[in-house]
TIVEX-253634 format. One record per residue (C-alpha): residue in one letter; x, y, z. Coordinates in steps of 0.2 Angstrom, whole numbers, padded with zeros to 4 digits, always signed. Example, Ala and Ser with C-alpha at 12.3 -4.5 7.8 and 13.67 -1.06 7.14 Angstrom:
residues 2
A+0062-0022+0039;S+0068-0005+0036;
end
This chain:
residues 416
X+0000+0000+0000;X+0006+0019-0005;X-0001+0032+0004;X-0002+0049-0001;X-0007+0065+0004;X-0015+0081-0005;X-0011+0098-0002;X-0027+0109-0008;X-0043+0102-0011;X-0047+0114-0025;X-0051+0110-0043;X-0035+0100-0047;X-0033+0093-0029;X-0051+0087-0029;X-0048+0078-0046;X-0034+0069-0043;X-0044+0061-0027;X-0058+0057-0036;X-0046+0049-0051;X-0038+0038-0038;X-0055+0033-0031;X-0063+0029-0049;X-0047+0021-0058;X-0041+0013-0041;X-0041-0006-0049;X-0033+0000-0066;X-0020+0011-0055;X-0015-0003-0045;X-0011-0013-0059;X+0001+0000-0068;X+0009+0006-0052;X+0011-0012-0045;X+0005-0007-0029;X-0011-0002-0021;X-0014+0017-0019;X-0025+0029-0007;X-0026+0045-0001;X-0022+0045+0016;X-0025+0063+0019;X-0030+0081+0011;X-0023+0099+0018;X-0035+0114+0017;X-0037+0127+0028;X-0057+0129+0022;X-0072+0116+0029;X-0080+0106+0017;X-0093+0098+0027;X-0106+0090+0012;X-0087+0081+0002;X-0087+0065+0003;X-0070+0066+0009;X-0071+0077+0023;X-0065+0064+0034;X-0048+0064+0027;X-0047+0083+0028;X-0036+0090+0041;X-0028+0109+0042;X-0014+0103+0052;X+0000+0099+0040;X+0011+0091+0054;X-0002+0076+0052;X+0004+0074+0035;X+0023+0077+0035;X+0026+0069+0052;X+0018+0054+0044;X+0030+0040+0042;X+0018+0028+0031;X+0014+0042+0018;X+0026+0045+0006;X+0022+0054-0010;X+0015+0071-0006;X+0004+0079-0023;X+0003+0099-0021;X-0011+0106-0029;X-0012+0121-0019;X-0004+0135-0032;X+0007+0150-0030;X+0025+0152-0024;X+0022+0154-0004;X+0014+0139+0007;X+0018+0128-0008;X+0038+0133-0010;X+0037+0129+0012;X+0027+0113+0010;X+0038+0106-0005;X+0056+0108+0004;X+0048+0101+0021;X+0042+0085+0011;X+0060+0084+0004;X+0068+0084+0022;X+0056+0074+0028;X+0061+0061+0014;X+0046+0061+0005;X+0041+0061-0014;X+0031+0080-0021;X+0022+0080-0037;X+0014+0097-0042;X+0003+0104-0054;X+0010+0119-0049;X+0019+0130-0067;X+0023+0147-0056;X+0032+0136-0042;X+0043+0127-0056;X+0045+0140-0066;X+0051+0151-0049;X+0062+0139-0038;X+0064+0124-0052;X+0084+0124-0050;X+0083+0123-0032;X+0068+0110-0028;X+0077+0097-0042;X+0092+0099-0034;X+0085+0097-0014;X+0075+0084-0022;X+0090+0077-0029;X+0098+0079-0013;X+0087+0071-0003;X+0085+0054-0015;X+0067+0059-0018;X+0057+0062-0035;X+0050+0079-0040;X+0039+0077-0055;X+0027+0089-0064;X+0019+0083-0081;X+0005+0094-0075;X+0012+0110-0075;X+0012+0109-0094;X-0001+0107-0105;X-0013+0100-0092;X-0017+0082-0098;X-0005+0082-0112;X+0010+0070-0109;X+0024+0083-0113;X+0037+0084-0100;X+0040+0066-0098;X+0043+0062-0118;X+0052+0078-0119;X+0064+0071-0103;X+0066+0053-0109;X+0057+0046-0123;X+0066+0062-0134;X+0081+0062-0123;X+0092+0055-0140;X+0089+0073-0148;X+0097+0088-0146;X+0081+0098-0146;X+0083+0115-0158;X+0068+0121-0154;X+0048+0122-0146;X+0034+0132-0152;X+0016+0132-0145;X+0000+0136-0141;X-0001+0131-0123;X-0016+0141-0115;X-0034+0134-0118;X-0042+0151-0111;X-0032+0161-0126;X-0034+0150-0137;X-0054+0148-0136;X-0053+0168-0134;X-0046+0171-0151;X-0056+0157-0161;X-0071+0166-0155;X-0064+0181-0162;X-0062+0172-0176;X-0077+0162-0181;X-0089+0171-0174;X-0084+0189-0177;X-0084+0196-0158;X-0074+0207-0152;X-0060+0204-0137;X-0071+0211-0122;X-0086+0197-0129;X-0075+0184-0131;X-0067+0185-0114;X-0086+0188-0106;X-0091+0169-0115;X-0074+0162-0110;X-0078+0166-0091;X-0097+0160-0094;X-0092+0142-0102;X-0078+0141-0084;X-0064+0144-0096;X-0058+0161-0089;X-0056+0166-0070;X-0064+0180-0064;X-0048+0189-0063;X-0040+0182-0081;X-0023+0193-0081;X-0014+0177-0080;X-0019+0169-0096;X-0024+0185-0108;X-0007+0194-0102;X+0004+0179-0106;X+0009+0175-0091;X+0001+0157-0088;X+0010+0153-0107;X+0026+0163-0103;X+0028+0150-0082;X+0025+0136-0096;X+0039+0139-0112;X+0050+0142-0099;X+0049+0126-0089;X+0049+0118-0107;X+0065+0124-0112;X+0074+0122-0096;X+0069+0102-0099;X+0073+0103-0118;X+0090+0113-0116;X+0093+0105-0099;X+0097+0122-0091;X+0086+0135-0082;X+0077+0148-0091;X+0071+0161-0080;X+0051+0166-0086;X+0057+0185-0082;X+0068+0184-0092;X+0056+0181-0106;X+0047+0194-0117;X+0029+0192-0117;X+0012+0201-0123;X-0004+0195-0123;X-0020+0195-0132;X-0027+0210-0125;X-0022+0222-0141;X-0030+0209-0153;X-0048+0216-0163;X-0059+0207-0175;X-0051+0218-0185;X-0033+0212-0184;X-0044+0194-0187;X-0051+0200-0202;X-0034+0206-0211;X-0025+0190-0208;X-0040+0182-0215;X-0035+0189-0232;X-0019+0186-0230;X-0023+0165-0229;X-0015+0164-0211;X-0026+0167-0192;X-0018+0173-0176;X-0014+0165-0159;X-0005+0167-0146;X+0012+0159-0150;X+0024+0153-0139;X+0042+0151-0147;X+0058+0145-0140;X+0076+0138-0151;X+0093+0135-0145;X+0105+0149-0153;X+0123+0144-0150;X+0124+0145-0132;X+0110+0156-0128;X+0091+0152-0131;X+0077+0164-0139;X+0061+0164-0132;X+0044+0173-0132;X+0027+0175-0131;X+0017+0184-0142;X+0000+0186-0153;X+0009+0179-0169;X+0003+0179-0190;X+0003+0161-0193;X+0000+0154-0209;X-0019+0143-0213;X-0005+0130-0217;X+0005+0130-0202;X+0002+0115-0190;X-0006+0125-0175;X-0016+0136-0186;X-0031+0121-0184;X-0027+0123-0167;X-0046+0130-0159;X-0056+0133-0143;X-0048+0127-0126;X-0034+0115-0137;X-0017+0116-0134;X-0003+0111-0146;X+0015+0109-0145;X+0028+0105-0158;X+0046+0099-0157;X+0058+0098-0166;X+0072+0088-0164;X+0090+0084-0172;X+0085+0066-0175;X+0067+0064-0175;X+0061+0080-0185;X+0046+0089-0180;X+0033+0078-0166;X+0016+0088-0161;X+0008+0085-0145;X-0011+0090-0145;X-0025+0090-0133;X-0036+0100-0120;X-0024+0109-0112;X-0032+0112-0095;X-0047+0105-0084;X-0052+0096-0068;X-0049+0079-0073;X-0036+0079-0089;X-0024+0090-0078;X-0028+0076-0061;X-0024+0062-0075;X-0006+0069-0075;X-0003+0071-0058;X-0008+0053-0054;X+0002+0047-0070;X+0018+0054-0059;X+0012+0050-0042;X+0011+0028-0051;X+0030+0034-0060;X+0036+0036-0043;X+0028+0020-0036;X+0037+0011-0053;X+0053+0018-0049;X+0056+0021-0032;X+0074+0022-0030;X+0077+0025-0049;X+0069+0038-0051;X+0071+0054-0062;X+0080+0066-0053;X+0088+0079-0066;X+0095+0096-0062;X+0094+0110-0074;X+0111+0118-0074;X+0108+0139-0067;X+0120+0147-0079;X+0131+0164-0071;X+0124+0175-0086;X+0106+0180-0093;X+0105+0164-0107;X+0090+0174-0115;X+0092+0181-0129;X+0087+0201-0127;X+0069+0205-0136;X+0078+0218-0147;X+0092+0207-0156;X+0077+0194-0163;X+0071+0192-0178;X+0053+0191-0189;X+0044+0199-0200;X+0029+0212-0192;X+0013+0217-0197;X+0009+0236-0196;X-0007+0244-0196;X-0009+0263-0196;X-0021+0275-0197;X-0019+0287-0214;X-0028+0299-0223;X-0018+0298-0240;X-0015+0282-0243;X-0003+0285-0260;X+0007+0297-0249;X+0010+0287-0235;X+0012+0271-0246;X+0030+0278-0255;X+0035+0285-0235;X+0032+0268-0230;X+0044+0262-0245;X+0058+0274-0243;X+0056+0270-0221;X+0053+0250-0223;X+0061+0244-0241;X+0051+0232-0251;X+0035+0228-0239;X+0018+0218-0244;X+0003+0228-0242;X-0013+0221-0235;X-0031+0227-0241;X-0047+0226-0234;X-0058+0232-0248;X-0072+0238-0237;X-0077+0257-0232;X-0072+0256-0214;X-0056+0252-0220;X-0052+0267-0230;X-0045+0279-0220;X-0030+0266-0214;X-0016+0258-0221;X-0008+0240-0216;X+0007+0231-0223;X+0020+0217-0218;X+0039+0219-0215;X+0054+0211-0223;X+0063+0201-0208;X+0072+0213-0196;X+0077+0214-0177;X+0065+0221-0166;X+0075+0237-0165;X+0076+0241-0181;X+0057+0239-0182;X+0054+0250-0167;X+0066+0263-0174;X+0057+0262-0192;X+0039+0264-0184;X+0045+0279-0175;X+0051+0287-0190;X+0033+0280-0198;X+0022+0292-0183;X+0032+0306-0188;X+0024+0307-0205;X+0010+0321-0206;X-0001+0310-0215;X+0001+0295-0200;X-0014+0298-0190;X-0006+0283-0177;X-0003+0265-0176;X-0017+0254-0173;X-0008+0238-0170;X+0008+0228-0173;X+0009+0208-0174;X+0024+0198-0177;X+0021+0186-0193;X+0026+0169-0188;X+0035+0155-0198;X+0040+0161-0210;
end
């Protein structure tokens, strides 16, 4: 028998006891040994579940447990989960997590205690929900030398923009349904400002580069600066818009963003819609492998963190216990020194005028048009490749033209 505890009894912590109730015959089997819950942490009551009576607020009845030895934190957030995580360690005991902002934080340091300690620290949940990632990524692509990840890898965004897309709504609508349909939070700054993709690319390419990539370090945007309209001009330029995350071994440093991105109606995310996630690897040896599924959820994301919890009942004592290497300098390549094409949206009132000062500014650029009277009194175009600070000192050229009445947008064409 494996005992184990959970540590919140929220959406996540609630679903991995209820999979280990449901699957407990199948679980057995795989893990080779029985497993049970022995006991749940939450500081609230929850009189009417039918687990309330393995619900304590006393932690020390969980980590001065001998016979429990695999602790699942599903509580979130860098504080009593940072605390809870390096006592389980000392005390010799197992953590999985769910947990993306605690990895993406500490990662270097709990491997390494973990390591330290003989214990396992696993997180295929912190990534992609449901979506096996982090473990192929760590072993069954270990043969590669991984050149690069890019993905989609937040349902709420992702189900934001196709309703922007098919259904012709603006950003503020598509957000209200998201939170209607339980997609969104009632405070969604996490997921429409990047953040929630931005904690995930970066644990990502810590495993694939097999050092740590600090999320700060990482530019990101997110979706907030995205209109119907934007939606409709990519339309007639064959390609949709998502909210991309990109990261690619360069030399010895690594690039990596988050970003609305261009991408082509041919480019393997662009069918990509609603709360899906994808995620495509490329690798020296196998090419390009896509992982794809719901990306987030009660039970997908409680499917993961039970798939760990039987990997550690499989391979106690021979376990995985890697530790991503903290390099002495910012490995991250600066925002200003990458590449891409852009597009540029701009508000005119003499198109012919403003088209040969974008010329002379930009060089040879593709002009977008939107044959339609609301669209008249603008002008919109895409880039030739350059750096970010070349654009940035192009566009501010651009505002200083007397017939550029401002610029309504700029999104960076992915791909190609």
């Amino acid at each position: 028998m494996i005992n184990i505890a959970v540590l919140g009894y929220g959406v996540v912590g609630s679903g991995v006891v209820e999979v280990v109730k449901k699957n407990e015959m199948s679980i057995s089997k795989k893990a080779g040994e029985k497993i049970a819950v022995k006991r749940i942490l939450d500081i609230r009551d929850f009189p009417d579940s039918p687990d309330a009576e393995l619900i304590t607020k006393n932690p020390d009845e969980i980590f001065n447990d001998d016979s429990i030895s695999i602790i699942v934190e599903t509580i979130g957030g860098i504080g009593a989960a940072y605390e809870f995580t390096k006592r389980a360690f000392q005390k010799g005991k197992h953590v999985v997590t769910s947990n993306k902002e605690l990895v993406a934080t500490y990662g270097p340091e709990l491997l390494k205690l973990a390591k330290d300690s003989g214990v396992n620290y696993l997180f295929e949940a912190s990534v992609g929900g449901g979506i096996p990632i982090i473990r192929p990524l760590s072993e069954c692509l270990a043969a590669n030398e991984i050149s690069s990840i890019i993905g989609i890898l937040n349902g709420t965004t992702n189900y934001i923009l196709t309703q922007m897309k098919k259904e012709g709504r603006d950003f503020a609508s598509a957000l209200k349904s998201a939170q209607q349909n339980g997609y969104a939070e009632a405070d969604p700054t996490a997921d429409i400002e990047g953040h929630d993709t931005c904690r995930k690319i970066a644990i990502l390419s810590s495993i694939a580069y097999n050092e740590f990539v600090d999320y700060k370090n990482i530019h990101t945007e997110g979706i907030t600066k995205i209109t119907k309209e934007d939606m409709q001009y990519a339309e007639v330029m064959g390609s949709v818009i998502k909210l991309i995350a990109v990261s690619r071994k360069v030399n010895d440093k690594i690039f990596a963003r988050v970003s609305p991105a261009i991408i082509s109606k041919f480019h393997p995310l662009a069918n990509v819609e609603d709360v899906f996630n994808a995620i495509l690897v490329s690798g020296n040896a196998i090419g390009d492998v896509m992982f794809y599924g719901r990306g987030a959820g009660k039970l997908p994301t409680a499917s993961a963190v039970v798939a760990d919890v039987i990997d550690i009942v499989k391979h106690t004592g021979n376990g995985r216990r890697n530790v991503w290497e903290k390099k002495d300098y910012n490995n991250v390549i600066d925002i200003s020194e990458s590449e891409t094409r852009y597009f540029v949206r701009a508000a005119t009132e003499n198109g012919k005028e403003v088209k040969n000062h974008i010329l002379s500014i930009f060089g040879n650029v593709e002009f977008i048009k939107l044959e339609r009277p609301e669209f008249e009194d603008e002008i919109a175009f895409v880039t030739m490749k350059s750096t970010e600070k070349d654009l940035s000192a192009k566009v501010s050229r651009l505002k200083e033209a007397d017939t550029i009445n401002g610029i309504k947008n700029i999104i960076r064409v992915e791909g190609e």
